[in-house]
N, C-alpha and C positions, 0 to 999 in steps of 0.2 A: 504494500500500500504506500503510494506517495504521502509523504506528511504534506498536512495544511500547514503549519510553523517548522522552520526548520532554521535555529540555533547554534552557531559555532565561534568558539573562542572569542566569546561578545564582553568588550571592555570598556569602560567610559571613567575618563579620568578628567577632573575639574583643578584648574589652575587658581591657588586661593591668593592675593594681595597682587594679583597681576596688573591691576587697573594703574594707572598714573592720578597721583594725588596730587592737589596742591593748584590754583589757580595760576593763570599767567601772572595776576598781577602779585599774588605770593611769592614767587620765583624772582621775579623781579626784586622785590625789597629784600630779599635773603639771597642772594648771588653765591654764600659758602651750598647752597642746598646744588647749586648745579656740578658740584664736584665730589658732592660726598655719596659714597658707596652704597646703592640703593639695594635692601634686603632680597635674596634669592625669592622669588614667590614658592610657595610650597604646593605640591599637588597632593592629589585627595581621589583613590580610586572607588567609585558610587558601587562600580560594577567591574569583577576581576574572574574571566577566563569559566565565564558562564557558557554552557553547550546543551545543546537538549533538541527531540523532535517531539511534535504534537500531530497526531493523527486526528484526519475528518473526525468531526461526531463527539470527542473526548471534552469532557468539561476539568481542567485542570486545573485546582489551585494554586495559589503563589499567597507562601506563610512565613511570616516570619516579624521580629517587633518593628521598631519606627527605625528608620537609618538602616534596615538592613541590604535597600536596595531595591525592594520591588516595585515603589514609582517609577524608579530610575528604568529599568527595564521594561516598563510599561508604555512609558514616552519614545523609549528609542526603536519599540516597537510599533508604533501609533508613526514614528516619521516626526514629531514632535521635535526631539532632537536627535544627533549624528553618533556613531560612536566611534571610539577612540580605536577601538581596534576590532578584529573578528565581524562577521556578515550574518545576516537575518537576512531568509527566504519566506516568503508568506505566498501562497499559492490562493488565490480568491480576493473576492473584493472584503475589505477590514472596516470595521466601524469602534470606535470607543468612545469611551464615557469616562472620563478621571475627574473630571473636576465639576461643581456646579456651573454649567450654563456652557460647557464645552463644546464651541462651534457654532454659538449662538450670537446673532447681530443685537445689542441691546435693545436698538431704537427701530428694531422691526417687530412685527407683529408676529403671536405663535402662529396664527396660519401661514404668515412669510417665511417665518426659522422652516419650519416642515418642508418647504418646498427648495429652502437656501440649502438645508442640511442634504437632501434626496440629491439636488443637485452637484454636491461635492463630492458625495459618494460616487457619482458619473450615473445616478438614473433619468428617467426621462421625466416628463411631466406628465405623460399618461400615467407611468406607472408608478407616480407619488402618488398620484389622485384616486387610484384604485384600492390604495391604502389608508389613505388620509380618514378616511371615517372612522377606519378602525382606531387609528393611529390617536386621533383624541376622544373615544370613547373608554380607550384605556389609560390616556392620561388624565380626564375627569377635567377637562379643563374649556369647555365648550364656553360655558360663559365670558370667558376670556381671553376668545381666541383670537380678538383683533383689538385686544389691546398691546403694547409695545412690550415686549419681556423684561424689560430692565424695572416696570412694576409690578411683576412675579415675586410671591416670595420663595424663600430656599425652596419648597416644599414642591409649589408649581414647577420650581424649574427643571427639580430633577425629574418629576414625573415627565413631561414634556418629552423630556431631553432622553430618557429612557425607551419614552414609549416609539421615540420616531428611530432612535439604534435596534432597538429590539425589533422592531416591525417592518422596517425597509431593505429586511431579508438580507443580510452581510451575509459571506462565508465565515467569518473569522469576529468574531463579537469579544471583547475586551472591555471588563466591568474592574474598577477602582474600587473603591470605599464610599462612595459619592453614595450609595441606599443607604446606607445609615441613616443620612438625612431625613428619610419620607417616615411617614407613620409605620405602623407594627402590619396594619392590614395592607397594606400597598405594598409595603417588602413580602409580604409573603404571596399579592399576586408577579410580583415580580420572577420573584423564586422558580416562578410555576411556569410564568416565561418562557424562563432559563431553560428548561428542562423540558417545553416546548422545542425551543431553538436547538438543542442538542439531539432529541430524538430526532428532528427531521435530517439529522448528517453534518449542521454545521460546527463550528468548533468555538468554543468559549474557553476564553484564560478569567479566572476571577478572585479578587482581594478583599480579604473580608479580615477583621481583628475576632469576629464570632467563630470560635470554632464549632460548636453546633450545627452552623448553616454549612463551612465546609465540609463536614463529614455525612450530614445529610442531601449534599448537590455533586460532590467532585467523588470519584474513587482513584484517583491520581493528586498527587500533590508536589511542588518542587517548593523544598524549605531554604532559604537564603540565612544567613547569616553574614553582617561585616561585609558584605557585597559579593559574596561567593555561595553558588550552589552546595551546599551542602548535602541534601539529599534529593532525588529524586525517585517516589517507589510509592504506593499504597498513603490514603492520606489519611488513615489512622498512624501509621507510623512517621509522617511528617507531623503532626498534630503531636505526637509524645514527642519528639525532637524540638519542640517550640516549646511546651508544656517545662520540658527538664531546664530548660534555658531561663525561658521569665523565673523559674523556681531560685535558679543558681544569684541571677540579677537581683531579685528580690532581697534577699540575704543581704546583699554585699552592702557595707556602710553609705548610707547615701551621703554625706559628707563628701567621698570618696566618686561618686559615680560622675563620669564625663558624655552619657548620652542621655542629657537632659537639653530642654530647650525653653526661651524666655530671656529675658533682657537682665536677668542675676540680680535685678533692685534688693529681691528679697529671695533667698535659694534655703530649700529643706534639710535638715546638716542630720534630723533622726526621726525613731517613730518607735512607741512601746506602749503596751495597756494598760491599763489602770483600775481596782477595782471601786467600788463605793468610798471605801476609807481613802483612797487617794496613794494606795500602794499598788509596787509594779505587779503585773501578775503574768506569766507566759502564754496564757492561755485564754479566749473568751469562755462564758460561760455560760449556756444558754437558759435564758430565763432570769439572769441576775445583771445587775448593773453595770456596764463597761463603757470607759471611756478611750477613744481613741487619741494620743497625743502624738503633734506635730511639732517636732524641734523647728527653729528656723535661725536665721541671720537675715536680715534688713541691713542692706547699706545705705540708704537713707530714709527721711521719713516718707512717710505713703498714706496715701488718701482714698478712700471705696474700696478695698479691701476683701476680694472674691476667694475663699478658700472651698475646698472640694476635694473628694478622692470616693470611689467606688469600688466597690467588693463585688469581685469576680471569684466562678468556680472553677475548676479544672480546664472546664472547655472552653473559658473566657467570654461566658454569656454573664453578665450583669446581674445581679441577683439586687442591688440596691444603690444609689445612690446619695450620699449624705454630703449637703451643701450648704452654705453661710444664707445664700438666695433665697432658696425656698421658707424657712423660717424665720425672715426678715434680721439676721445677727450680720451681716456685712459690718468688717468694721470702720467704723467713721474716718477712723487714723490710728497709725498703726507706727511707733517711734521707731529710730535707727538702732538698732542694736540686735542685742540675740532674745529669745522670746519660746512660746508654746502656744500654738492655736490646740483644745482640747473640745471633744467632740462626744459629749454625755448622751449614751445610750441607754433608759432607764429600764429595758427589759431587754436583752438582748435577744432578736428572734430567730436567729438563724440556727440550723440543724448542726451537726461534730462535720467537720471536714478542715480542710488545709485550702483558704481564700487567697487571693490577689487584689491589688487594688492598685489602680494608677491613681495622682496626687498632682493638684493642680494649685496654681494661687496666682492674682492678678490685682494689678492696681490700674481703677478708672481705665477696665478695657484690656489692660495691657500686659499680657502673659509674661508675671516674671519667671516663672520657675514651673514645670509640668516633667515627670516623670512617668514611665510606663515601668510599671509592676514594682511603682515604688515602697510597696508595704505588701506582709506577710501577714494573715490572721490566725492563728490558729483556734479551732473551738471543739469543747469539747458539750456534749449533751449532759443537761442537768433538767431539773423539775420544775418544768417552765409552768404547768398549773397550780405548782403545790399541794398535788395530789396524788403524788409518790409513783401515778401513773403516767405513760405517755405513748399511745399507741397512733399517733397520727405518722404516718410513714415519711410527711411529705418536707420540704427543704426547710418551710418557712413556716413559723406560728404564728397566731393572730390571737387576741386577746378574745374573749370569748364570753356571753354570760347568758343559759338559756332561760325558760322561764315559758309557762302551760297556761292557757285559757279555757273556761270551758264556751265562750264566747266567739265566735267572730267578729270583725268590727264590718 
């Protein structure tokens, strides 16, 4: 079988401090800057001695954390950008999705994009139009379809922008992270798409941080790491190869950790639990009170004050999210120095297992500091009704109180 993708010795190296700094009229008032030895720029390989084939029909995914490369190989597969070394064959016509609103004229209208998009693909305008009904009865976006996209919110745009890749028949369909965006019921007609689009023979490469969704749509996986293929085989086995890795990351002192990103105003230096008394404990406990503590350092002072981190399970589905926003605690101002953002959970609901949680903080907007799989939970199951019993099988408790009428209302 000829491959649809076919992958060899694919490298892409970025030149970091290459740019010329310094205006003309800078140069001019400091004349020693025109003789003094300008620092070697340093390079930076995204992507190193990556090789692989994809046959017709296969939906593959591409795993691995944040910087491991899979954008990067995404775009130079899209034609996006070039790479540095080694060739990609793609046999069929290719469509992707990486970003919100990718390929879309702001100041046209959705029924315009559908027909700008159809046409960069190299279709005709029959054969947009033979589609087009379906094309926004799946994107849900009728009432809006001649108004300009750039007054779309995220939500419109990805749908849109999905329903006219998914539907204008590519061979070769290339899905980012960009569904995250949409709601819970629209990723899962999407899903179902997908898995249209692969039955009928064509080929999908897709990036997702949910492992659930990958081992439920892909039985292939290629796991990246540090910009190198690392594995390519079965994507349960690429899923424990990413699984063992956030586990190892997690651990390691965040202090210490250099694939973090944000502007460093305020960066997370640690993290450990806390029980009611205010002593450390190893362990959550379920049903008892835990707080979660966030070391920090602030290098200067900060104002709007966004903190957040979420508890993930093994497969990297979300089980909850705990944030300053939602409870109105944002803090006003937040001084220059070192500190503890703590996060009081007065019944702890979650089931005994080994959690993840990536760790976020922002001032007025402005992502200083975000970590992926910057904290470890561990918990262990305790008497979360106080009734020595617990036979509910399931992840999560919910408080609970019943109570018998002989009445209806």
């Amino acid at each position: 079988m000829t491959a649809a993708i076919s992958v060899s010795g694919l490298g892409k190296e970025y030149r970091l401090g290459a740019t010329v700094s310094g205006s003309l009229r800078e140069l001019l008032a400091a004349p020693a800057q025109w003789f003094r030895k300008k620092p070697e720029p340093e390079s930076f390989w995204a992507l190193k001695d990556v090789s692989f084939d994809i046959n017709p029909g296969e939906v593959v995914g591409v795993i691995g954390r944040n910087g491991a490369g899979k954008s990067t190989l995404l775009k130079l597969m899209s034609r996006i950008t070039s790479p540095s070394v080694g060739s990609i064959a793609l046999r069929g016509r290719l469509t992707s999705l990486l970003e919100v609103g990718t390929g879309f004229h702001p100041e046209l209208t959705g029924r315009e994009n559908i027909f700008l998009n159809g046409a960069i693909m190299g279709m005709g305008k029959r054969e947009i139009a033979r589609k087009f009904d379906e094309i926004v009865a799946f994107a849900e976006v009728e009432r809006f379809l001649d108004t300009p996209v750039k007054r779309y919110s995220s939500g419109m745009y990805v749908r849109l922008a999905f329903a006219v890749a998914a539907h204008l028949e590519p061979d070769i369909l290339i899905i980012d992270e960009v569904l995250a965006v949409g709601d819970a019921q629209f990723q899962k007609k999407c899903l179902g798409k997908i898995e249209n689009v692969a039955g009928s023979g064509r080929t999908v490469m897709f990036v997702s941080h949910n492992m659930a969704t990958m081992a439920a749509l892909c039985t292939r996986a290629l796991f990246l790491a540090n910009g190198e293929l690392k594995l390519d085989g079965p994507v349960r086995s690429a899923i424990d190869a990413h699984l063992q890795q956030l586990e190892q990351i997690g651990t390691a002192p965040l202090a210490e950790r250099t694939d973090r990103t944000g502007d460093g105003r305020l960066r997370f230096t640690g993290y450990w639990l806390e029980n009611a008394d205010g002593e450390v404990v190893p362990t959550a406990l379920l049903g008892d009170e835990v707080r979660v503590c966030l070391a920090y350092e602030a290098r200067a002072d900060l104002e709007q004050v966004f903190v957040a981190f979420d508890i993930r399970d093994q497969l990297g589905e979300a089980v909850s999210n705990l944030n300053t926003a939602d409870v109105g605690s944002d803090f006003a101002r937040i001084k220059a120095g070192r500190g503890v953002f703590r996060c009081a959970l007065s019944k702890f609901p979650i089931r005994a297992g080994r959690y993840h949680g990536n760790i976020y903080a922002s001032a007025r907007g402005h992502v200083c500091d975000f970590l992926q799989a910057g904290i470890v939970i561990d918990v262990e199951d305790g008497d979360f009704y106080g009734t020595g019993s617990l036979r509910n099988p399931c992840r999560v408790m919910l408080q609970q109180r019943w109570s018998a009428a002989e009445r209806q209302p």
